[in-house]
N, C-alpha and C positions, 0 to 999 in steps of 0.2 A: 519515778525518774524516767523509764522508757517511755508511757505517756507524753511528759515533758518534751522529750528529743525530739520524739515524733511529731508532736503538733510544731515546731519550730520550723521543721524541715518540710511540716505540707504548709505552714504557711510560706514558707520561702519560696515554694515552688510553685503558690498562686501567684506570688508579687511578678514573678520570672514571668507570665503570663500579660502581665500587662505595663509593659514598658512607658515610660515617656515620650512625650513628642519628640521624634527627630533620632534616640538613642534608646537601645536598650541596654537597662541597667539591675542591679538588686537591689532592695536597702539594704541601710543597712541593722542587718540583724545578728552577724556575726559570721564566725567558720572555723571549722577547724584551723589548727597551728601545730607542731611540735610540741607542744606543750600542753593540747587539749582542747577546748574549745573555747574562743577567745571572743565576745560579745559586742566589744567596741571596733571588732575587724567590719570591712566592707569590701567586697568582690569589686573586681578593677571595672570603668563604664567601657562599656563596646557600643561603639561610634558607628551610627550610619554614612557609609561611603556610598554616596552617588554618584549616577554616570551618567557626563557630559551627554548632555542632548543637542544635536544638531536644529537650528533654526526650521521650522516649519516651511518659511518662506524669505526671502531677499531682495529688495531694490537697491540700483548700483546706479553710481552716474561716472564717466570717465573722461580725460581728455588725452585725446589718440594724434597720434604722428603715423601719416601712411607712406608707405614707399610705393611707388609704381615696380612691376616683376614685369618681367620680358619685353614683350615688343609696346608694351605702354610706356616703359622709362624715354622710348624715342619723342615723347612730347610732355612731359614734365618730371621734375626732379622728386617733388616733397608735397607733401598738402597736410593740412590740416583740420582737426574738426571736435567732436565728441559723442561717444555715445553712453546710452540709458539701455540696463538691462536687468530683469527680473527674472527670478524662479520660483518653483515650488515643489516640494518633495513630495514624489507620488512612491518609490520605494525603496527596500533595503535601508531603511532606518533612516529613511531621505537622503541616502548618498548618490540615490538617482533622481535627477530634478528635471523636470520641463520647461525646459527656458527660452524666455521672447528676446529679442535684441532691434535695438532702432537707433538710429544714427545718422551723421551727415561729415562731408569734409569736402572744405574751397580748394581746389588744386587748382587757381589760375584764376586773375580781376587784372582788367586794365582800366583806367580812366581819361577824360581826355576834355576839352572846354567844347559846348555846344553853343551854338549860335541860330537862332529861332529866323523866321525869311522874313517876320516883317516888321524885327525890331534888330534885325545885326547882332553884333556884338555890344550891343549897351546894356544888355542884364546877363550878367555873366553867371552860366549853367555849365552844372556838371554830368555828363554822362559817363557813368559806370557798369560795365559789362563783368557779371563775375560766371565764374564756372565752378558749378556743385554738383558733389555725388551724395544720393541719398541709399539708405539699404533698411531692409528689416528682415527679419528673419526669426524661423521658433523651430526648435530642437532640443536632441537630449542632452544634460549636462551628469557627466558622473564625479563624484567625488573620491579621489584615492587616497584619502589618508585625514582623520580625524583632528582636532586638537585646535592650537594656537595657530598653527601652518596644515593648511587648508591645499595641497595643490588639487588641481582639475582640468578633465579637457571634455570640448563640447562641440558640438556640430551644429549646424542648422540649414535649413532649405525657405528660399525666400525670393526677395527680389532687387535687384539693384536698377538707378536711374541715374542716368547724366543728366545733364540740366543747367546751360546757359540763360541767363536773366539780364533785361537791361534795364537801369532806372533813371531818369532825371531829376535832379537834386541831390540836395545834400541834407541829411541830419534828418529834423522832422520835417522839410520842406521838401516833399517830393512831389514833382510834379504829374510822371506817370510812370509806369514797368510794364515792360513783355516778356516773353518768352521768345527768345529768339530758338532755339531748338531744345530737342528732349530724347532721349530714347530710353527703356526699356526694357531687361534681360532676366532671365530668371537667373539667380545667384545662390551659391553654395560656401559657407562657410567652416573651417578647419580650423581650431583653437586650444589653447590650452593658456594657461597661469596659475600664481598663487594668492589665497586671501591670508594672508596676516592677521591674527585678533590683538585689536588693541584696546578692547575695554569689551566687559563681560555683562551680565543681567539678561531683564528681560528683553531689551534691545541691543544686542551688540554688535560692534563698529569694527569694519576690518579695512583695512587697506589690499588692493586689489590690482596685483599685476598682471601684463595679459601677453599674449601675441596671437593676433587673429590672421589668417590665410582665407582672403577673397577670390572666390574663383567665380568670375562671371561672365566668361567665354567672350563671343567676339559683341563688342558693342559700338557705337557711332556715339561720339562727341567730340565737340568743341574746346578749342585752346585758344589762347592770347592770340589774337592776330589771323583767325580765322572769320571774322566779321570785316567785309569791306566796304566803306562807306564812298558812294558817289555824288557829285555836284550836284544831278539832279536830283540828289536825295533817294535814291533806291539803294541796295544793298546786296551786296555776294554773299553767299554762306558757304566755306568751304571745309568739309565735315570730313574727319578723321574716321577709321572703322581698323580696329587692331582686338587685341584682348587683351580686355582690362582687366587684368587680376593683378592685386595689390595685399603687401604686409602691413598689418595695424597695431603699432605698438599705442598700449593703454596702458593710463597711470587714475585711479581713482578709488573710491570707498562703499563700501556697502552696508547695508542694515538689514540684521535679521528681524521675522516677527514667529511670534510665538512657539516659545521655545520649552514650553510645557508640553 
């Protein structure tokens, strides 16, 4: 009868050895009760719990509303634009990531009818001068808090450019484009937001809110009304020089990869 007991209990304790995919469990072989040892009994399964692993890597695309800050709100209100940014977890469980950022926003296009010197006005052209700000940048992003709500703040060192463009035509008929001015500055970035998850696996989707602080010291561009056009056909450029540093509110989605 001791025999008996015992081989019950070293087989039970080899099965405990080698659990199931995913859970470890016993069979069932029975257990003790109040009553003595009951056959048809089975020990309750313990359930492996695993933990959320942060994406490996993320691409994001946004569309951003910027404000002009200080002495740039004296020559426009608002602009518009979007940007593209990635990371990738290099430590602390990937809540510290190295992240690129690249973007653009129109703060200011006027248009106006062009007329060619040796046809007049019988083919009627449009000339459109717009005004863009370009940036990139790459820095650290840290992650403060795990889960479904994701906030973060990040930094970067890069570059900012103004950039007035003139085209004639319209749609896919364009006849020509210059650069009428450009400038230039090295740029610093100051951010923080939150990513929201809204769907889980091996790529998951978050919605991704932001506020980015550009600081890109004193820079020279162009506004509305700063290109002056003469009869004989030459032209004034009369060029602004203040510090452009602007707030960037972002609304957009991102995808993790590899979350093994």
């Amino acid at each position: 009868m001791c025999k008996s007991v015992g081989l019950l209990f070293l087989i039970s304790a080899l099965r405990l050895w080698s659990p199931a995919q995913g859970e470890a469990q016993v069979p069932s072989l029975g257990c003790w009760t109040d009553n003595g040892w009951d056959a048809s009994c089975s020990p309750p399964v313990v359930h492996e719990v695993r933990r959320q692993v942060m994406p490996r890597a993320f691409f994001g695309a946004s569309v951003a509303l910027a404000e002009p800050v200080g002495d740039l709100g004296n020559f426009f209100n608002v602009g518009g634009g979007a940007q593209f940014e990635g990371g990738y977890g290099i430590a602390l469980n990937r809540r510290l990531r190295l992240r690129g950022d690249l973007g653009f926003m129109i703060y200011g296009s006027e248009q106006r009818d062009y007329c060619e010197a040796h046809y007049g006005c019988r083919v009627e052209l449009k000339l459109t001068t717009t005004n863009s700000y370009f940036f990139w940048g790459i820095g650290p992003e840290f992650v403060l808090m795990t889960g479904r709500f994701e906030p973060y703040v990040y930094s970067t060192v890069g570059s900012s450019h103004f950039l007035t463009n003139s085209e004639l035509g319209e749609g896919e008929k364009k006849w020509g484009q210059t650069t009428n001015y450009s400038d230039g500055v090295l740029a610093f970035k100051m951010a923080g937001g939150m990513r929201v998850r809204v769907t889980r696996g091996k790529n998951p989707v978050s919605l991704d809110l932001g506020v980015d602080r550009h600081q890109n010291g004193i820079a020279n561009f162009l506004t509305k009304g700063d290109i002056l056009d003469h009869p004989d056909g030459s032209i004034t450029i009369n060029s602004n020089r203040a510090a452009a540093n602007l707030l960037m509110f972002r609304l957009g989605v991102t995808i993790g990869f590899g979350t093994n």
